[in-house]
C-alpha positions in Angstrom: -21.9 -21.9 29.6 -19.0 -23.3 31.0 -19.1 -27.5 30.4 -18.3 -30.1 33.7 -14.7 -31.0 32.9 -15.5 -34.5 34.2 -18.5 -35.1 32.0 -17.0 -33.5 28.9 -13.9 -34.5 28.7 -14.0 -38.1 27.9 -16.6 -37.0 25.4 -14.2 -34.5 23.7 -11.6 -37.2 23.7 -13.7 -39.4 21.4 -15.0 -37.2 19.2 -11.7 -35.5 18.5 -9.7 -38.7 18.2 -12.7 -39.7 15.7 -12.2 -36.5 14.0 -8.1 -37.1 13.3 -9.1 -40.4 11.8 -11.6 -39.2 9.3 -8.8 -36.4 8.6 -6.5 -39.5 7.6 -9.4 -41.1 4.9 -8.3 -42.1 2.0 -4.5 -40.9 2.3 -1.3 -42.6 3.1 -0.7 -43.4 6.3 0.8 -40.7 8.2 -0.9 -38.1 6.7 -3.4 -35.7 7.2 -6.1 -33.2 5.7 -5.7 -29.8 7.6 -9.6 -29.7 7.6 -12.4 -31.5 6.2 -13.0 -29.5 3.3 -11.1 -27.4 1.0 -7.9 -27.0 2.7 -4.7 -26.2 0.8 -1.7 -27.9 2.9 -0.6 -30.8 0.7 -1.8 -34.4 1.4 0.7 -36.2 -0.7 4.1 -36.4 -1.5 7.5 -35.0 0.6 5.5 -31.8 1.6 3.2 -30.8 4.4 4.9 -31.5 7.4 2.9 -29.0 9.4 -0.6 -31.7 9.3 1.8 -34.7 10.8 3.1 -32.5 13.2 -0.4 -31.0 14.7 -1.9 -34.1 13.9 0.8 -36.2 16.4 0.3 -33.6 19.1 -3.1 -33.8 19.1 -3.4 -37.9 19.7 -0.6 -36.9 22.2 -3.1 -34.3 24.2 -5.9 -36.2 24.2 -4.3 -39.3 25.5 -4.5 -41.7 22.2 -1.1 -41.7 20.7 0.0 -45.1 22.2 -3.6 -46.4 21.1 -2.3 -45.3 17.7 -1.3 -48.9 16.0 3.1 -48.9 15.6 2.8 -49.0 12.1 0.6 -45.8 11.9 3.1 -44.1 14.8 5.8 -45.2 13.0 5.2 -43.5 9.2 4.0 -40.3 11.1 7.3 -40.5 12.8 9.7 -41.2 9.7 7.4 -38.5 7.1 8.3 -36.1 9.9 12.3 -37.0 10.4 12.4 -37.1 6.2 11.9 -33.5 6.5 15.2 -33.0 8.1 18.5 -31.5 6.2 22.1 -32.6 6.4 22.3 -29.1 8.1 20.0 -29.9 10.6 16.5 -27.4 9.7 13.6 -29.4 9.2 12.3 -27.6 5.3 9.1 -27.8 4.0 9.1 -26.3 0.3 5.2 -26.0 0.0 5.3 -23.7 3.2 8.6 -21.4 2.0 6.7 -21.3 -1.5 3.5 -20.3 -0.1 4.7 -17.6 2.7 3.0 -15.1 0.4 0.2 -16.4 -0.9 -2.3 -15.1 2.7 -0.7 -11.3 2.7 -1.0 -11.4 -1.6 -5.1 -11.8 -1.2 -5.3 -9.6 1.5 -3.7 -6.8 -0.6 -6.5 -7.8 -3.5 -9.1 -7.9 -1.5 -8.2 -4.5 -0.1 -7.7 -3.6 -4.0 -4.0 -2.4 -2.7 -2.6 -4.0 -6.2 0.8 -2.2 -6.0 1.2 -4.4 -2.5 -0.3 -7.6 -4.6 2.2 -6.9 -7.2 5.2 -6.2 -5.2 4.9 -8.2 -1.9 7.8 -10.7 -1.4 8.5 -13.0 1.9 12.2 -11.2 2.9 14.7 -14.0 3.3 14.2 -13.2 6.7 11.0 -14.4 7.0 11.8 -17.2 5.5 14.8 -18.0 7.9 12.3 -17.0 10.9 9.6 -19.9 9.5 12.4 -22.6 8.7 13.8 -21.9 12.8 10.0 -21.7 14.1 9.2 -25.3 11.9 12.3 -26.9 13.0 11.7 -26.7 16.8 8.1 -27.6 16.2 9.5 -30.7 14.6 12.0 -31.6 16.8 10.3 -30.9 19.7 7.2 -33.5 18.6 9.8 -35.6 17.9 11.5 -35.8 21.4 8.0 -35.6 22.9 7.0 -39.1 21.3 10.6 -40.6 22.6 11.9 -40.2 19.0 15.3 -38.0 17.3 15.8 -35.7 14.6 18.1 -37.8 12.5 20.5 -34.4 12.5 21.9 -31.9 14.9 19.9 -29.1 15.3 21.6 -25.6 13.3 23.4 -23.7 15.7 26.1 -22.1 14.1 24.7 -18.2 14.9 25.5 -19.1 18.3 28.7 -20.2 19.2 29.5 -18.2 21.8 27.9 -14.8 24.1 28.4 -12.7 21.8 26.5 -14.3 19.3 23.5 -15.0 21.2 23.6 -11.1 23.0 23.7 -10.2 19.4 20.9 -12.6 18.3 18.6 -11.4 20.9 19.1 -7.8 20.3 18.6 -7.7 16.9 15.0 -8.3 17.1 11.7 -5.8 18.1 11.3 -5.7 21.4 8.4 -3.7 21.3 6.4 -6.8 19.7 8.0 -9.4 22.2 5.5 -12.2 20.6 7.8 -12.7 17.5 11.0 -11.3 19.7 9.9 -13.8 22.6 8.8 -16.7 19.8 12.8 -16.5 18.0 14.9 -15.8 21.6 12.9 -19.3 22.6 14.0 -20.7 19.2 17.8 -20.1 19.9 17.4 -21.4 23.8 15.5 -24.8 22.2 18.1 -25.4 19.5 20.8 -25.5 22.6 19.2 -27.3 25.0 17.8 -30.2 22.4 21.3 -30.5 20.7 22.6 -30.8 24.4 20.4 -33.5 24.8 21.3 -35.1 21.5 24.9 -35.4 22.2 23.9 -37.2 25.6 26.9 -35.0 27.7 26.3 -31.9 28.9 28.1 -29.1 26.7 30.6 -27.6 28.7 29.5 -23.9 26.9 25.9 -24.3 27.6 25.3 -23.2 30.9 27.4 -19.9 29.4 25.1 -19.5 26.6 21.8 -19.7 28.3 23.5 -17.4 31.2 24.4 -14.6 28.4 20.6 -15.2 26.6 18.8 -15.1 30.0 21.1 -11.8 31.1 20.3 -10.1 28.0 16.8 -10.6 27.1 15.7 -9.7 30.7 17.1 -6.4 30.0 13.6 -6.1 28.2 12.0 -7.4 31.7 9.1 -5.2 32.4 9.4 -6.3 36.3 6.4 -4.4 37.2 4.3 -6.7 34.7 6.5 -9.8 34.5 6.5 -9.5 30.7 9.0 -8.5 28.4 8.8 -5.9 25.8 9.7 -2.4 25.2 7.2 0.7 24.9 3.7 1.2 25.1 2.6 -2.6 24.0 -1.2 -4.0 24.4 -1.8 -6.7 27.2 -2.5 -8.8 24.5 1.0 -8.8 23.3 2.7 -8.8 26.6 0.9 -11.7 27.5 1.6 -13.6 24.1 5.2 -12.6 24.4 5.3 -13.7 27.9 3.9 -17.3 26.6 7.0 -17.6 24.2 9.2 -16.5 27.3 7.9 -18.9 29.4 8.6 -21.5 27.0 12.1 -20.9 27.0 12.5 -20.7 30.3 11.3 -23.9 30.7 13.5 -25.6 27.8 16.5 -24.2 29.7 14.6 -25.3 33.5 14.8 -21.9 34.5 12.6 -19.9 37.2 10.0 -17.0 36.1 11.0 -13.8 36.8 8.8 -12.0 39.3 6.2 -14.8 38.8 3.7 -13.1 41.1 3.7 -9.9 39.0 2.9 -11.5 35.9 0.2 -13.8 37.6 -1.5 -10.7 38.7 -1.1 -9.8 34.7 -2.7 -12.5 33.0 -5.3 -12.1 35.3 -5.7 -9.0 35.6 -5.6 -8.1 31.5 -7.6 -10.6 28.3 -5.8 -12.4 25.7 -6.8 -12.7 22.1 -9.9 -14.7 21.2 -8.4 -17.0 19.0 -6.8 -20.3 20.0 -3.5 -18.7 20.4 -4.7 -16.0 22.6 -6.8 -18.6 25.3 -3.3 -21.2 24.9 -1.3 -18.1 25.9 -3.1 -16.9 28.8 -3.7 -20.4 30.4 0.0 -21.3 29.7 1.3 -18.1 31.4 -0.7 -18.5 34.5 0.3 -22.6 35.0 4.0 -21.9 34.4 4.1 -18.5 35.9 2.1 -20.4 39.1 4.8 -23.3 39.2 7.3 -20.7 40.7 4.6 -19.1 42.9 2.5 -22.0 44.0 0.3 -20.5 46.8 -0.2 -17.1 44.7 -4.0 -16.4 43.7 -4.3 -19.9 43.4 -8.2 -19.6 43.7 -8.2 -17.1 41.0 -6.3 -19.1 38.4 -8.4 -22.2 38.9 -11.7 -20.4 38.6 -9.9 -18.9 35.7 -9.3 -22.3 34.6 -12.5 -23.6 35.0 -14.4 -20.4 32.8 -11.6 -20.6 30.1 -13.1 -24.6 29.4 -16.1 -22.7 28.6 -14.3 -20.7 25.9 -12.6 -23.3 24.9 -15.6 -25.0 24.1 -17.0 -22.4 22.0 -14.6 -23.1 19.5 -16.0 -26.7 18.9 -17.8 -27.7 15.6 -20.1 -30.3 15.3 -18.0 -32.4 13.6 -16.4 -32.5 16.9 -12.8 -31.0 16.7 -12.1 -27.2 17.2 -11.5 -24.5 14.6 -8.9 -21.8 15.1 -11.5 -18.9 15.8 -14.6 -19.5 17.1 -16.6 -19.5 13.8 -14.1 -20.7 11.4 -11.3 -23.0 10.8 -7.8 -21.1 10.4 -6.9 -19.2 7.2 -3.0 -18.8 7.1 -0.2 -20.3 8.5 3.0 -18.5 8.0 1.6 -16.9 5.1 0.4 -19.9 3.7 -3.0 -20.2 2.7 -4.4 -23.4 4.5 -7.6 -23.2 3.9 -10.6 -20.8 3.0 -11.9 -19.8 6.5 -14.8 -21.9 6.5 -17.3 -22.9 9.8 -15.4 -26.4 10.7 -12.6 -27.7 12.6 -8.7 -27.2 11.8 -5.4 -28.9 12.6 -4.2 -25.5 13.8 -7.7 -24.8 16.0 -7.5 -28.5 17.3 -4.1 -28.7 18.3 -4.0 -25.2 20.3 -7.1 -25.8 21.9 -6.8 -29.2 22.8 -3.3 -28.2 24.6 -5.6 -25.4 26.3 -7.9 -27.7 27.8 -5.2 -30.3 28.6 -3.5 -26.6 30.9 -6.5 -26.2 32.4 -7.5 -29.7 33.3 -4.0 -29.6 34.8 -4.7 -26.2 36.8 -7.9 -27.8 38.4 -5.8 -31.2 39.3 -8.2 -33.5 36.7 -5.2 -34.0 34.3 -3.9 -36.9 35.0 -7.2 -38.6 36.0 -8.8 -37.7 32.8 -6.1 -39.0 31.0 -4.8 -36.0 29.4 -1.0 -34.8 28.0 0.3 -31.5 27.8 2.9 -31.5 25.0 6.2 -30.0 24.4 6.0 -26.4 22.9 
């Protein structure tokens, strides 16, 4: 059943802000349990930036960060920053320790033991989670009014021929990681842009040579990217990362209409990344085509609040799938699957209903935030 967005929402707000502070019990301030029971992300000491970071977006979605008291905004704010190298990547050495652990226990409980035995993160995976952490951190950062202490790494991408290179060198025919790392680059630009408070004379040239060569994987018929035969599920996933670089680098959507029609037309995945994905495509997608099928994305809208909401537990929050909290992240083992709410579920989902709140024009009324991807 699909729940009244005004009666619900205030609700939700309560009970999930009530939620994040029993995640907080007992610990430092500024730091979080990933779930209620048995989770595996570290509560104490310089690791475990990922709960801050979820955790901060969250208050952000649901309108309670500036009820937050300073000093509480303020540790969550410097345990985030402390993550930050000299070189300018935000590391977490629980998560680049742990980027095994998930795919090691699948391979036992498969009984594959040569893949248990021989299964090692590649140091590209570990580069691609360091990148993928690093924006997440900086963006929360800028989102809250606050700076990375550092420059963002940007050395791969000095000039077009890096970034062509860059862009190329990854599988277009799964765009959601190609999408998820060509968004990575275009952040990294536009944040360190914003850092050095000029404009960079190169930028516009960098984002010009990005834009022109990942839209050579433009499906124009679709409005997604990707090469070959890929599922709707991926195109629309892939699309989502898309999206959000075009909007780090204020750029329009390519054949937004087509890819309207898309998301409509094809379903996402049923976990929280797959409902974000689908209502994120049709709200950006719409901002370039405003008077396109704009019945059928709010009615859309409207029934995803209903699935949404079957992700919530009773302790109040959302898990990640609809009957458990998330497993891995990265790799990492974050907790053991169980029927309660996540960091990981909560964060996606509130986001989700904050896009679709926004879609039906109850956003701002409600007092709701959609953060920063």
């Amino acid at each position: 059943m699909t729940p009244d967005p005004l009666a619900t929402s205030d609700d939700l707000k309560e009970s999930v802000a009530l939620w994040l502070q029993d995640m907080t019990r007992g610990l430092t301030i500024g730091r979080f349990r990933f779930c209620r029971r048995r989770g595996f992300v570290p509560t104490d000491g310089p690791e475990g930036q990922v709960s801050t970071c979820f955790a901060v977006k969250i208050a952000w979605h649901i309108g309670a960060w500036q009820d937050w008291q300073a000093d509480a905004r303020e540790a969550c704010i410097r345990f985030i920053q402390s993550f930050q190298t000299a070189e300018g990547n935000f590391v977490d050495e629980w998560l680049l320790r742990n980027l095994d652990v998930a795919p090691r226990l699948a391979a036992l409980k498969r009984l594959r033991i040569a893949d248990l035995v021989s299964y090692r993160p590649s140091a590209d995976a570990r580069c691609r989670a360091v990148r993928a952490e690093t924006r997440q951190s900086a963006a929360t950062l800028l989102m809250v009014g606050e700076r990375p202490r550092f420059p963002l790494p940007t050395s791969l991408w000095v000039n077009e021929s890096d970034v062509r290179q860059f862009v190329r060198s990854f599988d277009w025919s799964s765009p959601w990681g190609s999408g998820s790392h060509t968004s990575h680059l275009v952040s990294f630009l536009v944040i360190n842009d914003r850092l050095r408070g000029e404009p960079s004379p190169s930028l516009s040239t960098l984002l010009d040579a990005t834009f022109d060569e990942v839209n050579q994987f433009l499906d124009e018929r679709t409005g997604t990217w990707g090469l070959g035969a890929i599922s709707p599920v991926q195109r629309i996933n892939g699309a989502m990362k898309m999206l959000t670089a075009c909007r780090w680098a204020n750029r329009p959507t390519p054949h937004p209409e087509n890819l309207v029609d898309f998301a409509l037309d094809h379903a996402s995945g049923a976990d929280g990344c797959g409902v974000l994905d689908r209502l994120f495509v049709l709200r950006n997608a719409s901002l370039d085509a405003p008077d396109h099928r704009i019945d059928d994305i709010r009615q859309f809208a409207f029934t995803a609040l209903g699935e949404i909401a079957s992700h919530r537990q009773h302790d109040g929050a959302f898990s990640f799938s609809p009957a458990r909290a998330q497993r891995a992240y990265y790799g990492a083992l974050v907790s053991l699957g169980e029927r309660q709410s996540d960091l990981h579920g909560t964060v996606m989902l509130t986001w989700a209903w904050a896009i679709a709140l926004d879609i039906l024009g109850l956003r701002e009324r409600l007092g709701w935030r959609i953060s920063v991807p």
